[in-house]
N, C-alpha and C positions, 0 to 999 in steps of 0.2 A: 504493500500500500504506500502511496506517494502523500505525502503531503504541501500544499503552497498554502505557506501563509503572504497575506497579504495586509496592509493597515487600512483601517477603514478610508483614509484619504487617496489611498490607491486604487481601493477598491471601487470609490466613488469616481476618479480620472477613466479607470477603464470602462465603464459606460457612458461614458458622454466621449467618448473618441471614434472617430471616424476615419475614412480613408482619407489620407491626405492633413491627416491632423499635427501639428508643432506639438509634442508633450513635454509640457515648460514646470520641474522642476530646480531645488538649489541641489548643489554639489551633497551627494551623500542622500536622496532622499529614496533614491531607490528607484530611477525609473528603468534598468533593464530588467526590472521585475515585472516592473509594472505593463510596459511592453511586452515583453512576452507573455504574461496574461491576458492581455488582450488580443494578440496573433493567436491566443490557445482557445478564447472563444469567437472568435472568428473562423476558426478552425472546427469548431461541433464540439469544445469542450465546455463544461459546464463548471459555474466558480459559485455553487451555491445560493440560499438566499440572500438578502441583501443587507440582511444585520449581521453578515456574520462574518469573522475574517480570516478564519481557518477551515480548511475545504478539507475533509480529510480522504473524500471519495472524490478519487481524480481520476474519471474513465477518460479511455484513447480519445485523441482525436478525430476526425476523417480521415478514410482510408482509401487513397492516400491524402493526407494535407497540403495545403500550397506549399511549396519550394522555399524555404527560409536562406535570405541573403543577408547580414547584418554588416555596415561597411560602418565603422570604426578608428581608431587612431591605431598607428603601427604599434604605439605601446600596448595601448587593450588585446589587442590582436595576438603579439607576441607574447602578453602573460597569459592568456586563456582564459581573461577576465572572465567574462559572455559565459564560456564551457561550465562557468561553476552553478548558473543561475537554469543551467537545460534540465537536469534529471526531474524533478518534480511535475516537468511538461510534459514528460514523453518524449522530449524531445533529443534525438541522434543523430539525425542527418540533416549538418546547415553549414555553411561558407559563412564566414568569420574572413574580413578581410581590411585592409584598409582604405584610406582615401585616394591615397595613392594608385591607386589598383582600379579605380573607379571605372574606366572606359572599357576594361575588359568585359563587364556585365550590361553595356548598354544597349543588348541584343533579348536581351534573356527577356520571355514573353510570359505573362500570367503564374506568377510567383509572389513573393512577399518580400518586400524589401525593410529593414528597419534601419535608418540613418541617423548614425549615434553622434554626437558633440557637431552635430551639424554645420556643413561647410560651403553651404551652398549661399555664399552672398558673391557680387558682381557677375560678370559672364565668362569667366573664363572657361577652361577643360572642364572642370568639374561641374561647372553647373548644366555644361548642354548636353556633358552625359546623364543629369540629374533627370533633364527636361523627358532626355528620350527613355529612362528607365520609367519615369512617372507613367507615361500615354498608359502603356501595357502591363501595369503591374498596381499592386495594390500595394501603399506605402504610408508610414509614417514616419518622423522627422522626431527626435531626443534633444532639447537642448536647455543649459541651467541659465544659460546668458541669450532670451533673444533680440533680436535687430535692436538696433540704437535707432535706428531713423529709419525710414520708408521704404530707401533705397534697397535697405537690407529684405525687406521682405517681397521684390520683385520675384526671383524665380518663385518662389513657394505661392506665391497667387497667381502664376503666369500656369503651373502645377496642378495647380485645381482648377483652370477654366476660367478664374473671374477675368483675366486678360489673355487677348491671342498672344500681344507678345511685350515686349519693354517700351517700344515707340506706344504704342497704345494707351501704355502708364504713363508715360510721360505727357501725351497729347493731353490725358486728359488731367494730369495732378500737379504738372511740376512746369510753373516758372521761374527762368533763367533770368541771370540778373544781366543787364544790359552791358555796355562797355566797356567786356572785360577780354583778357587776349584768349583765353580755355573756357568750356561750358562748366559755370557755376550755378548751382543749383541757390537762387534767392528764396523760395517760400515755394511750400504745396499747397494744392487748392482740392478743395470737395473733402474736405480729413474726413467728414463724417462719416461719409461710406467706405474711406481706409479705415475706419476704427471698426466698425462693423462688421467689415469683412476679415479684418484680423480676429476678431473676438470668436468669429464663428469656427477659426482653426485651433486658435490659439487655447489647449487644456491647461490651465493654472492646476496644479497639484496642491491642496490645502496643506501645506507639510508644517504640520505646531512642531516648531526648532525645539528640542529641552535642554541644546548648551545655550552659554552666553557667551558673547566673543569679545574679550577686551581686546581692542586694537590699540596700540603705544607707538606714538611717532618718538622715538631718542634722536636727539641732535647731536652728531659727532662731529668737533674741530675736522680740517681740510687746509692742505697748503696752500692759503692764499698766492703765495708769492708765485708760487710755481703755476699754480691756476692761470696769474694773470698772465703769465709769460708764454704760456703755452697759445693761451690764447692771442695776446698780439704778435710774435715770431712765426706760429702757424709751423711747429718744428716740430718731432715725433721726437721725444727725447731717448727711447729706446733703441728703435732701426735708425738713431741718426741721419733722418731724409725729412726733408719738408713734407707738409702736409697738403694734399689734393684735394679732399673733396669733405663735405660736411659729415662725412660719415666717419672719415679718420678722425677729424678733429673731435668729434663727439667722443669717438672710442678713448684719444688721448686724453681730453677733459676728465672722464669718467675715473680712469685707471689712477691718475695725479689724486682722485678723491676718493674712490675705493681702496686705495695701496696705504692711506696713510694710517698709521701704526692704530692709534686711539680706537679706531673702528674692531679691530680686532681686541682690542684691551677691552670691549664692550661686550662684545661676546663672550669671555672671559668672567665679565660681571655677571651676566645674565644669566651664566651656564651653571654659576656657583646657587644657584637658587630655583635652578632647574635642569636637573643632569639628567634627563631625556628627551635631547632635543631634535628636530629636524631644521638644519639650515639651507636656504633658497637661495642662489647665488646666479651673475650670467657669466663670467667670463674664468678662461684657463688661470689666468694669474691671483683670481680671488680662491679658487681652489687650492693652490700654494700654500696659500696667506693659513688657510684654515684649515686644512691638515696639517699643518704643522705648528696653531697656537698649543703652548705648554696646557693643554686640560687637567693634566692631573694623568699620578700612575691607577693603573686599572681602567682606563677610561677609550674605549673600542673605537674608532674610528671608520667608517662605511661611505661608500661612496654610492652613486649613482648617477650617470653622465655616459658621455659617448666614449668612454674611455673605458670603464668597470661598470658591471650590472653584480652591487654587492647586496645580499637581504640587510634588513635591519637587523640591528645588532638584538640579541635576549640577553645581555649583561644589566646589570641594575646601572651602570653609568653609562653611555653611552653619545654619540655623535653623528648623525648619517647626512649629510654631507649633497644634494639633490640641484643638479643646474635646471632650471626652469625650462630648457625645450624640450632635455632628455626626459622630466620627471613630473611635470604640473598638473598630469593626468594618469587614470588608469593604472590605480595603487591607492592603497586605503592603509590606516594606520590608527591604529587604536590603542595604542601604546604610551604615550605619552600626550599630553595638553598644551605643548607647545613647538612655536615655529618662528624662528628666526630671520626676517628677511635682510640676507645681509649687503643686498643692494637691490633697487629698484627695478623691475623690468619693463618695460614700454608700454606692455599692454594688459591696460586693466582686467581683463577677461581671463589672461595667465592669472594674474596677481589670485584673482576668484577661486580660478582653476588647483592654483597652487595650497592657497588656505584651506579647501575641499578636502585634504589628504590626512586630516586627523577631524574633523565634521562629518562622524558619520552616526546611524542609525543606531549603532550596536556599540559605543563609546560608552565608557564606564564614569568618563568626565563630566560636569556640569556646567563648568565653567575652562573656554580653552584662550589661551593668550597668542598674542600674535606682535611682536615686537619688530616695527617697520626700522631697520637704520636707516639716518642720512646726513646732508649736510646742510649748509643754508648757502652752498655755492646756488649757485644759478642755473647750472644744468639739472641739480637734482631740485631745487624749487621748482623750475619747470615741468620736469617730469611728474614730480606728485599734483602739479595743477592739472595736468591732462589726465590723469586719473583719477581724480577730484572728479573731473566732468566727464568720466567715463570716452575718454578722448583717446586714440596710443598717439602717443612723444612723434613726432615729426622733428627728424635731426634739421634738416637743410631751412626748416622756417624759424627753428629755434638760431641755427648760427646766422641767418639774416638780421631776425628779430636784436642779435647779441652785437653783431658790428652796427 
């Protein structure tokens, strides 16, 4: 006998979802449960009355079921995240794949598709293999972060029919601001019926949080001197070569403020009052910095990056060490209450992404802490303004903006 439990707020998502529906949870609430309950009764599976949230009679599906496709991030994929949430479905035979991988499936007819940390905004590859797997298949869309603005939700309405195609959204929502050299988007018109027709895709998951989450911005000193210098010589003071483009100068900026010593004595502090931590970092040189602060003897040291895929440490002290492209997803941790950011990443949606990995359902915490470093130079005030407003850091307007 199979068991699925499910919490009454899932249970209530999975009937009000449709073909073609966004299922909008936060990080940790559980929607490839919640997904796959729903492809099981779409399927001829049955999840019980409606007060109830343990099904403990879980007959077969149809025989055969639709063709399950789950496309994914390459980390979910590679840990066999998805594999752990099948047995209670019945479910054995499905393609686990990632984003990447996407145009390989955009043939495949009358199946099931489920599209996890969804990726479908602008037009590029992946959305018009999105378009052609939509026509022919029946799908839904996983995501804890969606669209910031309108624009983001073109393919996903273009998907279900409410438009033929993007010029058609546009004719009818979006004027452009006049005398400008690039097509800027000034104001969209008729919102009501985008509100409306988002709402009718869009499944809010009721998910009642039971941690609390103290967020701490610490202000750490930074070498002015060297800040400025960097910045008006325009010199890489490592590869000894002038700087080219707003992207070097960002990375040099950055590195002059992450490198400087205090930032790790912080760590240091922090770690002495919480000896199981996870720190979130972006670049090879802050990794150095932090594998190698003096933590104290006994104290295990773990990586995870494109360098080493090490487990978390089971010592009572411990450090696991997680760069934000390699690690911000697709990994759960229940172990410890706190997370270290020990420098900022661009994109608010990582930053989400990243805090998700101790906020989860089955967390024995109450309360979990999340310690932002930074400094008051300029590039990292910038940075946290754009994630402030839910913005990613743009390098080349920030060094306009700075000369």
């Amino acid at each position: 006998m199979s068991v699925i439990e499910l919490y009454p707020y899932q249970y209530d998502a999975v009937f009000r979802m449709k073909n073609g529906s966004i299922l909008c949870g936060g990080v940790g609430s559980g929607k490839s449960r919640t997904a796959l309950a729903y492809y099981y009764l779409c399927n001829g599976g049955k999840l019980g009355n409606k007060y109830s949230y343990i099904f403990n009679e879980c007959p077969p599906m149809n025989d055969p079921p639709l063709d399950l496709y789950i496309i994914t991030t390459a980390r979910k994929r590679d840990t066999m995240e998805w594999e752990g949430e099948f047995p209670p479905f019945h479910i054995s035979t499905v393609v686990v794949d990632s984003w990447n991988n996407l145009a390989k499936y955009k043939d495949v007819r009358d199946s099931f598709f489920i599209f996890d940390e969804q990726r479908v905004i602008g037009n590029g590859v992946w959305v018009k293999s999105f378009l052609k797997i939509a026509k022919s298949n029946h799908w839904i869309l996983l995501s804890a972060t969606p669209g910031d603005s309108w624009q983001d939700y073109i393919p996903v309405f273009i998907a279900n029919g409410f438009f033929r195609n993007r010029l058609e959204f546009t004719h009818n929502h979006v004027v452009y601001a006049r005398y400008t050299n690039f097509p800027k988007i000034d104001r969209y018109v008729n919102t009501q019926r985008l509100v409306r027709l988002r709402d009718s895709i869009l499944i809010q998951m009721d998910y009642q949080v039971k941690t609390t989450s103290h967020h701490e911005d610490i202000f750490v000193p930074y070498d002015i001197v060297e800040y400025k210098h960097s910045m008006k010589m325009r010199w890489d003071f490592m590869k000894k070569k002038p700087i080219e483009t707003a992207a070097e100068l960002c990375y040099v900026l950055r590195r002059v403020v992450n490198s400087y010593p205090e930032r790790g004595d912080m760590v240091l502090r922090i770690f002495k009052d919480h000896p199981r931590v996870i720190i979130f970092y972006n670049f090879d040189y802050e990794l150095d910095i932090l594998k190698n602060l003096p933590y104290g003897k006994g104290v295990e040291v773990a990586q995870w990056n494109g360098h080493k895929h090490q487990e978390i440490p089971e010592s009572e002290r411990w450090v696991y060490l997680v760069q934000y492209t390699a690690g911000c997803e697709g990994w759960n941790c229940v172990k410890t209450d706190t997370i270290i950011f020990y420098s900022l990443n661009y994109s608010q949606k990582v930053m989400v992404q990243a805090a998700g990995r101790i906020d989860r359902l089955n967390t024995m915490y109450k309360d979990l802490y999340y310690f932002h470093l930074k400094s008051r130079s300029p590039i990292d005030l910038a940075i946290s303004e754009a994630l402030r407003r839910k913005k990613k850091f743009i390098e080349s307007k920030f060094i306009k903006w700075e000369r």
